[in-house]
Structure formats: structure tokens, C-alpha cells
MARLOTOR-408987 format. One record per residue (C-alpha): residue number from 1; chain; y, x, z. Coordinates in Angstrom, 2 decimals, decimal comma. Example, Ala and Ser with C-alpha at 12.3 -4.5 7.8 and 13.67 -1.06 7.14 Angstrom:
BEGIN
num=1&cadena=A&py=-4,50&px=12,30&pz=7,80
num=2&cadena=A&py=-1,06&px=13,67&pz=7,14
END
This chain:
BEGIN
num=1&cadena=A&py=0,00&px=0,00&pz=0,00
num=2&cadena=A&py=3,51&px=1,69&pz=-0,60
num=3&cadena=A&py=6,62&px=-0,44&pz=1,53
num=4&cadena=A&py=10,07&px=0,40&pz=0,40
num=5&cadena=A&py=12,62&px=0,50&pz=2,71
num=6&cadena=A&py=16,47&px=0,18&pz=1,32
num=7&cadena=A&py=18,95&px=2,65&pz=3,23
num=8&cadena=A&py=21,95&px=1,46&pz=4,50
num=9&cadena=A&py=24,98&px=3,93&pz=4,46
num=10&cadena=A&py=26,83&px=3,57&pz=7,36
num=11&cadena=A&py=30,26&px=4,62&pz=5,51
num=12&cadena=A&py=28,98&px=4,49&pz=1,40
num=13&cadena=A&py=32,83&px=5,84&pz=0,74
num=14&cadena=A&py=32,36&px=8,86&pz=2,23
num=15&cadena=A&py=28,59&px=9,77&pz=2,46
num=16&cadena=A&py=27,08&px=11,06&pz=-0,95
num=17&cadena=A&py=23,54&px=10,84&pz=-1,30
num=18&cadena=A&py=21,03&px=13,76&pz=-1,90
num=19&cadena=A&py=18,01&px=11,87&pz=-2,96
num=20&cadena=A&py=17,60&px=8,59&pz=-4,74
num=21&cadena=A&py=14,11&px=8,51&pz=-2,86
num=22&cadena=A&py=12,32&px=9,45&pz=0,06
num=23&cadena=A&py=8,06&px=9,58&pz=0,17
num=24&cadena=A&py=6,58&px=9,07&pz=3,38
num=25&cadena=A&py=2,74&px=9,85&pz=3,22
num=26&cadena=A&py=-0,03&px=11,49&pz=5,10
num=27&cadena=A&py=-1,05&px=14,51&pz=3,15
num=28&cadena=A&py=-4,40&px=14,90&pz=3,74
num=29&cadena=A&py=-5,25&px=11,18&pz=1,91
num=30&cadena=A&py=-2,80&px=11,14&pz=-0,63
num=31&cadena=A&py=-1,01&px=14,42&pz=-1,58
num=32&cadena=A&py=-2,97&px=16,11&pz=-4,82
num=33&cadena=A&py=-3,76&px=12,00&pz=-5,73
num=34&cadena=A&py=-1,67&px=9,23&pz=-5,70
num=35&cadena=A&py=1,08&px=10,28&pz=-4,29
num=36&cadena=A&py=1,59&px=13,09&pz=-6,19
num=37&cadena=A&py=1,35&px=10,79&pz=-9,67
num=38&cadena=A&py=3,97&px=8,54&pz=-8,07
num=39&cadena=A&py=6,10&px=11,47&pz=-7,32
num=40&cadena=A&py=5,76&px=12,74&pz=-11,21
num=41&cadena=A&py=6,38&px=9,18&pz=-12,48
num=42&cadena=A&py=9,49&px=9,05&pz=-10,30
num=43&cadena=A&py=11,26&px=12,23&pz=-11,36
num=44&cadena=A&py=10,23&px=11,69&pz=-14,70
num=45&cadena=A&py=12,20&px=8,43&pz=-14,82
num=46&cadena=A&py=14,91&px=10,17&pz=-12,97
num=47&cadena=A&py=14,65&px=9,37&pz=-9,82
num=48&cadena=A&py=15,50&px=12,20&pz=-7,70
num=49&cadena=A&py=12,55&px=12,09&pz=-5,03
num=50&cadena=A&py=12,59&px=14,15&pz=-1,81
num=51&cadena=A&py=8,53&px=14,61&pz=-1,33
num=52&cadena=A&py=7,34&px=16,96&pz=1,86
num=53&cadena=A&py=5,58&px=20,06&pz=-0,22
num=54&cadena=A&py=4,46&px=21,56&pz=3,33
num=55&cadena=A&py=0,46&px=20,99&pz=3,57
num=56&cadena=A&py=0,52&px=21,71&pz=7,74
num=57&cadena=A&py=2,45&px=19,92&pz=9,98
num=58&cadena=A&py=3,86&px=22,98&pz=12,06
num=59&cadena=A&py=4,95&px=21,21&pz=14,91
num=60&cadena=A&py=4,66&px=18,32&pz=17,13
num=61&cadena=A&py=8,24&px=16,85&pz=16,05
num=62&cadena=A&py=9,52&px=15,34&pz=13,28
num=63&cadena=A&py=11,86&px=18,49&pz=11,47
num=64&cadena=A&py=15,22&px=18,40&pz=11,72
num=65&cadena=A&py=15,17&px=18,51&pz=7,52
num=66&cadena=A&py=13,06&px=16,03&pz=6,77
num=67&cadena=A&py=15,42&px=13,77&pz=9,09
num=68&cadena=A&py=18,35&px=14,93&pz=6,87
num=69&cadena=A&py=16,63&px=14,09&pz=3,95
num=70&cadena=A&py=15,71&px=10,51&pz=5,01
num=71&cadena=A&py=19,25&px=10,36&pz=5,67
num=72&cadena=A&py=20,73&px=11,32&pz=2,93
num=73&cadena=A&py=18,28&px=9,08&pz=0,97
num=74&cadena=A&py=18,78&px=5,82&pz=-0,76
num=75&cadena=A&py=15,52&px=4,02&pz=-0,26
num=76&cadena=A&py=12,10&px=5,48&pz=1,42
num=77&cadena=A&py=8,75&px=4,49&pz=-0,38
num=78&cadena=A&py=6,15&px=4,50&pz=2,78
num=79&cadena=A&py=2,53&px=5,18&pz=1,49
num=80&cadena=A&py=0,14&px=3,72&pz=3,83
num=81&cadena=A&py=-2,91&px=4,94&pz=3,30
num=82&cadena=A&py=-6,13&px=4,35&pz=5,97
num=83&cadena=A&py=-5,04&px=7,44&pz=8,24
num=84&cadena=A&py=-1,29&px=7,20&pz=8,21
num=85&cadena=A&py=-1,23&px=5,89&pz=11,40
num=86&cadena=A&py=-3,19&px=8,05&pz=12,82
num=87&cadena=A&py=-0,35&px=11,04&pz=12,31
num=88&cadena=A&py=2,32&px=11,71&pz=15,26
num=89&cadena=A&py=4,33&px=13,02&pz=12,29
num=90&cadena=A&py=4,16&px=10,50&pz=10,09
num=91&cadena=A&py=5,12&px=7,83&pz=12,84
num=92&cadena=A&py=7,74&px=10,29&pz=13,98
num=93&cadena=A&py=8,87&px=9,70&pz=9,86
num=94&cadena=A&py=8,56&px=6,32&pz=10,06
num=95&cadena=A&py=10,82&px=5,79&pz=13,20
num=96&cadena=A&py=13,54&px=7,40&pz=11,30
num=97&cadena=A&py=12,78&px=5,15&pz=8,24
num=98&cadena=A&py=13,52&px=1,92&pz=9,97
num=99&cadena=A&py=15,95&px=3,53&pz=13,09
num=100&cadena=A&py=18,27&px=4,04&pz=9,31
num=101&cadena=A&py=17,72&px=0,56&pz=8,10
num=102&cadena=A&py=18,18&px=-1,42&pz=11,67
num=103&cadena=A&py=15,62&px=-4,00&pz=10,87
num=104&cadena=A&py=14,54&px=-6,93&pz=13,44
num=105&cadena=A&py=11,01&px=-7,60&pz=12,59
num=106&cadena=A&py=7,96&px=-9,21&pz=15,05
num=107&cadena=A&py=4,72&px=-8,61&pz=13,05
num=108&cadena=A&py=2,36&px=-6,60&pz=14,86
num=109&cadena=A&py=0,06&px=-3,60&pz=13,97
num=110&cadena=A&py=-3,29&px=-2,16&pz=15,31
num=111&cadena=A&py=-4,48&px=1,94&pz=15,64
num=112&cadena=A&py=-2,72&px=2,44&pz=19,11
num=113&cadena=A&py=-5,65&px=3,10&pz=21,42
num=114&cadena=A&py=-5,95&px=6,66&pz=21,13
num=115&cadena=A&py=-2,40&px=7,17&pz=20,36
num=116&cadena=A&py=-2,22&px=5,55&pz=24,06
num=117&cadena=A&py=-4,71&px=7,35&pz=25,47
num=118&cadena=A&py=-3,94&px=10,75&pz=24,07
num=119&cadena=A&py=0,06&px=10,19&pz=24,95
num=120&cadena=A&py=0,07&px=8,45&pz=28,15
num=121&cadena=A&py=3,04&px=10,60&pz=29,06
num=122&cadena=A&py=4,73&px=10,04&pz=25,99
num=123&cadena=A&py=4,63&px=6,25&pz=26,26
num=124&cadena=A&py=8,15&px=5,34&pz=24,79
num=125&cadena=A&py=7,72&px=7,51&pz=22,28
num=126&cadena=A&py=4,17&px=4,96&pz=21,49
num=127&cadena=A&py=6,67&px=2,40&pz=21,87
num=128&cadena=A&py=9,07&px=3,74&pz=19,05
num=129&cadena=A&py=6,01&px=4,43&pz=16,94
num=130&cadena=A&py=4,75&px=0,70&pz=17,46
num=131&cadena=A&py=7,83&px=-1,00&pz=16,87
num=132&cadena=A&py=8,05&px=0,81&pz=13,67
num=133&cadena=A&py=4,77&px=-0,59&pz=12,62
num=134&cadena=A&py=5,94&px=-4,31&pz=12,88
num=135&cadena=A&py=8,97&px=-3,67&pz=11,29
num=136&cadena=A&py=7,64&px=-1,91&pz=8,16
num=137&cadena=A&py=4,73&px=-4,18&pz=7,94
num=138&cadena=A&py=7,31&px=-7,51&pz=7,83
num=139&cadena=A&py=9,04&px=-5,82&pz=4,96
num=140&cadena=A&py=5,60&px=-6,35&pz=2,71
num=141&cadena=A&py=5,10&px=-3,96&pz=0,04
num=142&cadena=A&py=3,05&px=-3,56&pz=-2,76
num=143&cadena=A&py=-0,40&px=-3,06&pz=-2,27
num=144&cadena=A&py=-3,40&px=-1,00&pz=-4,55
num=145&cadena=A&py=-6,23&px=-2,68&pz=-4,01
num=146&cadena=A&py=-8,48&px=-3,80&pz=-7,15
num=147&cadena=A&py=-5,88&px=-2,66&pz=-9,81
num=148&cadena=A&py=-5,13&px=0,07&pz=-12,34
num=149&cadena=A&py=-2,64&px=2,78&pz=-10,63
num=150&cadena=A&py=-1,04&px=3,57&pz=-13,70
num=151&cadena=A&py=0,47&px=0,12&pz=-13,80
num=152&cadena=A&py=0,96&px=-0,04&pz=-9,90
num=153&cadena=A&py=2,86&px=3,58&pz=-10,15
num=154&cadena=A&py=4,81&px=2,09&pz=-12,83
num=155&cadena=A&py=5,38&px=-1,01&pz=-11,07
num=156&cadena=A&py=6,88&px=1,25&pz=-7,96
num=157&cadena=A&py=8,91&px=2,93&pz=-9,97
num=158&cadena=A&py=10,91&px=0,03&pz=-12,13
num=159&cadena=A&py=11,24&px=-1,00&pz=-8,40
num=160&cadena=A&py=12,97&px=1,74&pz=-7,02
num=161&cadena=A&py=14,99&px=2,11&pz=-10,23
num=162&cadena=A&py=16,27&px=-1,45&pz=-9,48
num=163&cadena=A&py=17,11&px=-0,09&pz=-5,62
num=164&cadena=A&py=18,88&px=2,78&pz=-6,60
num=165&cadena=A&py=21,72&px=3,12&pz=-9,33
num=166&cadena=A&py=21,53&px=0,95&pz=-12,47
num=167&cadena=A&py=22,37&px=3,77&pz=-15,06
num=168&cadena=A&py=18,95&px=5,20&pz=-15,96
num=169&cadena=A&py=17,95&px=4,76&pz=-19,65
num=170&cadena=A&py=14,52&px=3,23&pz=-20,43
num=171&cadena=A&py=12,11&px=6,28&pz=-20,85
num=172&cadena=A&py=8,09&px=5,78&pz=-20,78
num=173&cadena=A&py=7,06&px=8,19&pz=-18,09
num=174&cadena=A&py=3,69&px=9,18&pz=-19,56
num=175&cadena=A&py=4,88&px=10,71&pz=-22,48
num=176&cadena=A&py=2,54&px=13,38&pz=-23,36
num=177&cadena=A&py=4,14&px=16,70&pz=-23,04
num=178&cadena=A&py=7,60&px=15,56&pz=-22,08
num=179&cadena=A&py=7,78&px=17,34&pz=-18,79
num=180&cadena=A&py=7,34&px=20,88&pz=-21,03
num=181&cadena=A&py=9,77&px=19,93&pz=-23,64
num=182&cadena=A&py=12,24&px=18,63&pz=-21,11
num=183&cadena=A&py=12,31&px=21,86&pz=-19,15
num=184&cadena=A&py=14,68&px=24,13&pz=-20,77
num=185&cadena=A&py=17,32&px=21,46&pz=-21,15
num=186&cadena=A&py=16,82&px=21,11&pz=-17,22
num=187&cadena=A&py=17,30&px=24,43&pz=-16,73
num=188&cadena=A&py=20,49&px=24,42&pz=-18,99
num=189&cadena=A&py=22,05&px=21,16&pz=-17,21
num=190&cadena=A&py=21,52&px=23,08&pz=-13,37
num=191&cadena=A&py=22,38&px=26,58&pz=-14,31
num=192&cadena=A&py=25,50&px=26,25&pz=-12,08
num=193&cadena=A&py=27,86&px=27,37&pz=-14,19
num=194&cadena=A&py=32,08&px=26,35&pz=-14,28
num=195&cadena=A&py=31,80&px=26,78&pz=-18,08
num=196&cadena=A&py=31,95&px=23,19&pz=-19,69
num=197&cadena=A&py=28,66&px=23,59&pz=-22,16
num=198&cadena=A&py=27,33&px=21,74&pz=-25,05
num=199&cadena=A&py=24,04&px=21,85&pz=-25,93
num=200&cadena=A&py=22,18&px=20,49&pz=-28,96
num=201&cadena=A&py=18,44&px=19,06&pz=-29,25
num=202&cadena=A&py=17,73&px=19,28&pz=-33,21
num=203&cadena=A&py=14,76&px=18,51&pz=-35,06
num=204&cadena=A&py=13,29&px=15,96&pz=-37,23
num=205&cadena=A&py=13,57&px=12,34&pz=-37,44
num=206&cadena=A&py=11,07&px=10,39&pz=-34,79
num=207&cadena=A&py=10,31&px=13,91&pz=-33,40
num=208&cadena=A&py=11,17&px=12,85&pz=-29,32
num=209&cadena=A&py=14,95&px=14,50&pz=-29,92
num=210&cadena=A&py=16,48&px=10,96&pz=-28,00
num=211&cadena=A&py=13,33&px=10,50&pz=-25,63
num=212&cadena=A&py=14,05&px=14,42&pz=-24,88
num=213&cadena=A&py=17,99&px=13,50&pz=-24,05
num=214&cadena=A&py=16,98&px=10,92&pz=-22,05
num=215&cadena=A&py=14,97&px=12,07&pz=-19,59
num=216&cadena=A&py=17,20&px=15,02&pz=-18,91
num=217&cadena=A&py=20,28&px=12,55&pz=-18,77
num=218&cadena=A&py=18,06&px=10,55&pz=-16,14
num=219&cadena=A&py=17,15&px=13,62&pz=-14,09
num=220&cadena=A&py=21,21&px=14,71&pz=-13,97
num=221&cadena=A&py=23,56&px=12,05&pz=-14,33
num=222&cadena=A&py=23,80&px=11,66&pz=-10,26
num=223&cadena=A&py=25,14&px=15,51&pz=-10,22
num=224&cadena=A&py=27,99&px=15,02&pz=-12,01
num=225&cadena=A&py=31,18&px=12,32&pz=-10,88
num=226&cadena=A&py=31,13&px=10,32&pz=-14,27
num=227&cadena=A&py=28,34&px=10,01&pz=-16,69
num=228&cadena=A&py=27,38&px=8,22&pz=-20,40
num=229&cadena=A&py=25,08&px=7,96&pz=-22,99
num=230&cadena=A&py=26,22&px=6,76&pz=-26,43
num=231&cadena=A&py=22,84&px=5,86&pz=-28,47
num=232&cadena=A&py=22,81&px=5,53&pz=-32,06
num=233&cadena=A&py=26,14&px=7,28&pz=-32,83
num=234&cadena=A&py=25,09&px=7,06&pz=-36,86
num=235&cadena=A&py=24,33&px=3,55&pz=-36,58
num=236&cadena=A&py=26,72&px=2,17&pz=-34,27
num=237&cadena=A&py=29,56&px=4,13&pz=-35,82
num=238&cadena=A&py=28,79&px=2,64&pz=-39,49
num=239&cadena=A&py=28,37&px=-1,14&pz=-37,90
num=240&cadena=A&py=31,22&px=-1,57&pz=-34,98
num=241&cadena=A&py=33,39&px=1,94&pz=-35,82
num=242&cadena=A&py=34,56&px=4,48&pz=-33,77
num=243&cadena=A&py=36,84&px=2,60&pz=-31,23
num=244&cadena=A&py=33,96&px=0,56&pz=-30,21
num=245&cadena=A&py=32,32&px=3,76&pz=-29,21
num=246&cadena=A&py=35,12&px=4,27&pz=-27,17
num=247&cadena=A&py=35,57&px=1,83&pz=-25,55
num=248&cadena=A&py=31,70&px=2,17&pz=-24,21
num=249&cadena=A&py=32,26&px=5,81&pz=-23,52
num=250&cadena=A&py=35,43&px=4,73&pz=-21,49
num=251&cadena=A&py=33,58&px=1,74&pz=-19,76
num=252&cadena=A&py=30,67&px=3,91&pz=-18,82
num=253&cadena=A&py=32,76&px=7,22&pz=-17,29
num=254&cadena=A&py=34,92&px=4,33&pz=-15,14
num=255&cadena=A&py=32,08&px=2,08&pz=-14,01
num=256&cadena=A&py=33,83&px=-0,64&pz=-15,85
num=257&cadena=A&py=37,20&px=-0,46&pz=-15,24
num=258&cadena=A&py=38,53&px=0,96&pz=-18,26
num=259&cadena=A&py=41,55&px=-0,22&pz=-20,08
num=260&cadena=A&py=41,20&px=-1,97&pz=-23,67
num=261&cadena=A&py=42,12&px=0,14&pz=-26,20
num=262&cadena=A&py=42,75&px=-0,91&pz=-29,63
num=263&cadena=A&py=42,96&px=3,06&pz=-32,16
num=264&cadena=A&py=41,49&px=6,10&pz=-32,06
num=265&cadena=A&py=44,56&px=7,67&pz=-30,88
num=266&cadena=A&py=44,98&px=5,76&pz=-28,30
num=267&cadena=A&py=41,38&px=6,10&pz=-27,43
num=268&cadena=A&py=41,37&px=9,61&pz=-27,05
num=269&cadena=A&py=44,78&px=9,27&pz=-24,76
num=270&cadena=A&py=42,56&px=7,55&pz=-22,58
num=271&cadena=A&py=39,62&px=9,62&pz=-22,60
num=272&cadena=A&py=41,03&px=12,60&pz=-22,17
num=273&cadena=A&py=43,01&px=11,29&pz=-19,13
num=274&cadena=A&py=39,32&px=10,18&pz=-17,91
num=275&cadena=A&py=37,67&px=13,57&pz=-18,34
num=276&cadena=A&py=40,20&px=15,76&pz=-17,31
num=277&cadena=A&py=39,74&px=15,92&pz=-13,52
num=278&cadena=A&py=35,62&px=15,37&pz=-12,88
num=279&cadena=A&py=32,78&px=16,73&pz=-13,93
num=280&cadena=A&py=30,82&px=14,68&pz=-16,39
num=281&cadena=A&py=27,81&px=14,28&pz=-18,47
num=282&cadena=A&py=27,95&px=12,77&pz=-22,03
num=283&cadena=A&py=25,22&px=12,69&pz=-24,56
num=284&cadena=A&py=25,97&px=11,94&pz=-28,05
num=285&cadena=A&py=22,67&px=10,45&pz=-29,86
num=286&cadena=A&py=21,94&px=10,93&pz=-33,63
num=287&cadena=A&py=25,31&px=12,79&pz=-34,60
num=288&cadena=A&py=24,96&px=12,79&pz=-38,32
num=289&cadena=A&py=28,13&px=14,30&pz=-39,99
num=290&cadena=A&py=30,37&px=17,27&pz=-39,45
num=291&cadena=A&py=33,18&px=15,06&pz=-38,75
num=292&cadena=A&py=31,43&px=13,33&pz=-35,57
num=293&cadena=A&py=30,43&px=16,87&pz=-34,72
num=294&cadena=A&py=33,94&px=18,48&pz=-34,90
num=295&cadena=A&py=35,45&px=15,63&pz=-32,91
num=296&cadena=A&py=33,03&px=16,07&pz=-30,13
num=297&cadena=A&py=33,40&px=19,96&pz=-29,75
num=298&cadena=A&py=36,82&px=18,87&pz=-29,77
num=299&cadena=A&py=36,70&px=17,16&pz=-26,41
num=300&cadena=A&py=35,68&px=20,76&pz=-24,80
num=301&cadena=A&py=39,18&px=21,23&pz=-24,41
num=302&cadena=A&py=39,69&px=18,44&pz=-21,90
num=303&cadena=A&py=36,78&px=18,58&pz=-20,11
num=304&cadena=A&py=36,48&px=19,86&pz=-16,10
num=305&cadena=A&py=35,22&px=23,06&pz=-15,45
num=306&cadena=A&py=31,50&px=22,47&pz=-14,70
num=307&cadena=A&py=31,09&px=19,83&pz=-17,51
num=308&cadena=A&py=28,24&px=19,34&pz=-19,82
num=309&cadena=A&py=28,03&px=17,75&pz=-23,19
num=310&cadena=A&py=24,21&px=16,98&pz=-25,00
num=311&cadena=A&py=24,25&px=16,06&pz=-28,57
num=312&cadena=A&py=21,30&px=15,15&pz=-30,36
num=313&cadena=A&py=20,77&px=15,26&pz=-34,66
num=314&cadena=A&py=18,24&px=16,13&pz=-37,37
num=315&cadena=A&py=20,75&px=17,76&pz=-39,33
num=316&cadena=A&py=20,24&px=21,32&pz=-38,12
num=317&cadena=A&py=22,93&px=22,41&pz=-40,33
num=318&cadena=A&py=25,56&px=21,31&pz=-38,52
num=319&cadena=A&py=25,17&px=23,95&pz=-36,05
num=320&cadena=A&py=26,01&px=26,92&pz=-38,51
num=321&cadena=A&py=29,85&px=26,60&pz=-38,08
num=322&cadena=A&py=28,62&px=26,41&pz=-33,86
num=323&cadena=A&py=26,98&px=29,45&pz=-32,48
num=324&cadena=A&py=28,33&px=29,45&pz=-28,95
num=325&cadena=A&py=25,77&px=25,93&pz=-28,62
num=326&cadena=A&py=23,05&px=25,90&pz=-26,91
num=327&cadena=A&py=20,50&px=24,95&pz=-29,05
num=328&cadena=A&py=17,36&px=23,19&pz=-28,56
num=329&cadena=A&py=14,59&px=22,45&pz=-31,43
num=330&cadena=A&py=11,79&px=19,88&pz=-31,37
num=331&cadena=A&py=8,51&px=20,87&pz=-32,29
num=332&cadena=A&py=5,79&px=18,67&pz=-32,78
num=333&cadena=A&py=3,00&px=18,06&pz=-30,18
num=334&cadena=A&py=0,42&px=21,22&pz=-29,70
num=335&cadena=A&py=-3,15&px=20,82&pz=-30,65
num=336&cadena=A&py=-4,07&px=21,03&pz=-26,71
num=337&cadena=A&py=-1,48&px=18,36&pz=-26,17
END
């Protein structure tokens, strides 16, 4: 069964979280199985998941970092599994997990004998332990039993998506070889540096170049202050024109707020004025002419230090004019793949 438990940020204006998710889970039963396919599905779809990676417990309390990190999480996915309760630290976990989302619940829970027995001078800390039972266990969940855990993984995940911010793009997170191909845009998206960079995923029509974008844009978009993805700059360009695009790129980089805007000049008055003072991430899907190109190297100039631009095209010629992109080619899929 996997609960999820929605944080509540005591002052949202001025607490930024770390995580999107938190995964509570006792290693022994779950770690190399389940829970480690949940955790893959999640930061595949871009869900930035704080997961425990230390095998022993080394120490009878609850760390002071995992405590941060439920904290400074937006929702904590509990995986019950037949000897969670039988862990001091994963009650300890737990305790946190529902102290953070000051729930009232009555429902009852068994596995407390020994825990009584073995803690008889620890009984409040029993107490805390059983209290968090009830609560979690009136907050339902989703439970395994009898079904496929592709689907239930996948099920968890649109879930959490829904919980945390609504900006991720649709991605299937079983693409085969995605987490390879992904991995040196990663790398170029976290490198840290106060350059603003633009980086270019080329190859051939239907290749992955978008699904490639995507996923990266879904693993970073909650580092940066603003963020936007323009799809289908070829098409939509040709069927609504330019100021349509930006008037999404505008909506998108002020959560909704923008002002209408009615030319290109006056457009790129107000884009520039959006850009100019945060770090951002925009992806540019299917650039197709020189032009579109030009104008969106163009924009470097405005950017905030830190920024990062991702455009993707199969017209690999483009780039000649453009060495100081980083550039990114699609293969197709390996034989072992």
C-alpha cells in the first residue's frame, strides 16, 4: 500500500521547497524492488524525489537530515509494506510525516506488542508512533494487491504529479533508453554555471529529440524562478503566428499574469522586461528556420546570469553559423536497447 500525505507549508511565501517528494519505506522489503521502480518512475516524470540511499539504519533516532528533507518536501508517499511497522526508524519517519501535516484522525492500527514490550521506558515515544498509525491509515492510500505494478507505479505517480506543481509535460516514463539519452542534457542544465547557455538536441524527425527535451525540462524547471515550454514552434508559428507564441511564452514565465500584447515589438518589450531579472528555463520545440533560430539566440542578451535556453530541430544545419551551442544529437536506439 503507498499513503500520500500532502505537506502543509507553514509560511508557502517564504519557504522554498527542496523536494517535490518524500519516500518513506522499510529497506529491507522494498528497496532494490518496488520502491526503487517507483522512485525511477518518479524522477523520470520529474518529480524530484528525496529517497533514503543508506541500507543501515545507524542509529536509534530519526536523522536530523532526513527530518529536513521531510520538511522541505511537498508531499510524502509512505510505502507500507508487511514489516514497516516493525522499524523504530521508520515510525520515527512517520511521526514527522503527519507531526508536518497536523492531521486529526481515530482509526486504529495493530503491531504494538513488542514495540511495548521492548520500549516500556520509551512509552510516549509508542504513543507518538501509534498515533501516527491511525492517522496515516484514515488518509487511505492506494493499495498493490492483485494488480500489475507497472500500472499501480504509474497510477502513484500521475498522483503525485497532481499534488505537486501543475507544469510537468506529459512524458511516458518507460521509455526505453531515455534515462541514457537524457543524461548529458542533465548534466548540462546543473553544471552551475552564471553563463546563460543554449543548448540544442538535433537529429531526425520522430527520433525522441521532443520526448528528450521533455524529460530534462521536467527534471529542472523547479531550479530555475520562471520556466516554459513552447511545443511545435514550426507548426504553431505557421497556424496562430508569432505573437501567439508570445503571448504563451509570457503567460507561462508569469504564471498567468501577463499583459496582452498585440506585435512582435511589443512582445519582445515585454519579454525582455520578464527575463531580465530571474533565472529561467525555455525550450523551443521543432525550430525549423534560421530566422526562428536567430531570434532566439537573440534573447541571450536579456537573459539572467544562470539562464538556460533548450532548442530542439532536425535541421542540423542551422547550427553552422552557432558553435558556442551546446549541441546534442539523437541517435537511434542500440541493438542491446
Amino acid at each position: 500500500m503507498a499513503a500520500t500525505s500532502k505537506q502543509q507549508d507553514a509560511s508557502p511565501s517564504s519557504h522554498r521547497c527542496t523536494y517535490d517528494a518524500f519516500l518513506s519505506f522499510r529497506g529491507t522489503d522494498t528497496r532494490k524492488g518496488f520502491t526503487d521502480h517507483l522512485y525511477r518512475a518518479l524522477e523520470v516524470a520529474g518529480i524530484h524525489t528525496f529517497r533514503d540511499d543508506d541500507e543501515i539504519e545507524r542509529g536509534a533516532n530519526i536523522s536530523a537530515e532526513l527530518q529536513k528533507a521531510i520538511q522541505e518536501s511537498r508531499v510524502s508517499i509512505i510505502v507500507f509494506s508487511k514489516d514497516y511497522a516493525s522499524s523504530r526508524w521508520c515510525l520515527d519517519e512517520l511521526v514527522t510525516i503527519m507531526d508536518r501535516t497536523r492531521q486529526e484522525l481515530l482509526k486504529k492500527h495493530s503491531a504494538f506488542a513488542r514495540h511495548q514490550q521492548r520500549f516500556n521506558k520509551e512509552m510516549d515515544k509508542v504513543e507518538k508512533w501509534r498515533k501516527a498509525l491511525r492517522d496515516v491509515a484514515d488518509l487511505g492510500g492506494m493499495d498493490l494487491k492483485d494488480r500489475y505494478e507497472s500500472q499501480f507505479i504509474q497510477e502513484i505517480v500521475e498522483d503525485i504529479g497532481n499534488h505537486t506543481l501543475n507544469r510537468r509535460l506529459r512524458v511516458n516514463p518507460y521509455l526505453v533508453g531515455i534515462d541514457y539519452r537524457v543524461k548529458g542534457l542533465n548534466m548540462w542544465l546543473e553544471d552551475g554555471s552564471t553563463d546563460v547557455g543554449v543548448a540544442v538536441v538535433c537529429g531526425m524527425g520522430g527520433i525522441g529529440k521532443t520526448t528528450i527535451a521533455k524529460t530534462a525540462y521536467n527534471q529542472n524547471f523547479n531550479k530555475f524562478q520562471g520556466s516554459s515550454f513552447l511545443a511545435d514552434i514550426r507548426e504553431t508559428s505557421e497556424r496562430h503566428g508569432l505573437v501567439y507564441l508570445q503571448r504563451n511564452l509570457l503567460s507561462d514565465l508569469q504564471k498567468g499574469k501577463a499583459k496582452e500584447i498585440y506585435s512582435l515589438d511589443g512582445g519582445m518589450t515585454e519579454i525582455k522586461r520578464a527575463i531580465c531579472c530571474k533565472r529561467v528555463l525555455i525550450a523551443f520545440d521543432d525550430v525549423d528556420n534560421l530566422e526562428q533560430f536567430n531570434a532566439i539566440l537573440g534573447m541571450r542578451e536579456w537573459l539572467h546570469p544562470g539562464s538556460k535556453i533548450i532548442i530542439t530541430t532536425r535541421h542540423e544545419h542551422l547550427l553552422k553559423a552557432h558553435e558556442n551551442c551546446a549541441i546534442f544529437k539523437v541517435e537511434g536506439l542500440h541493438e542491446y536497447e
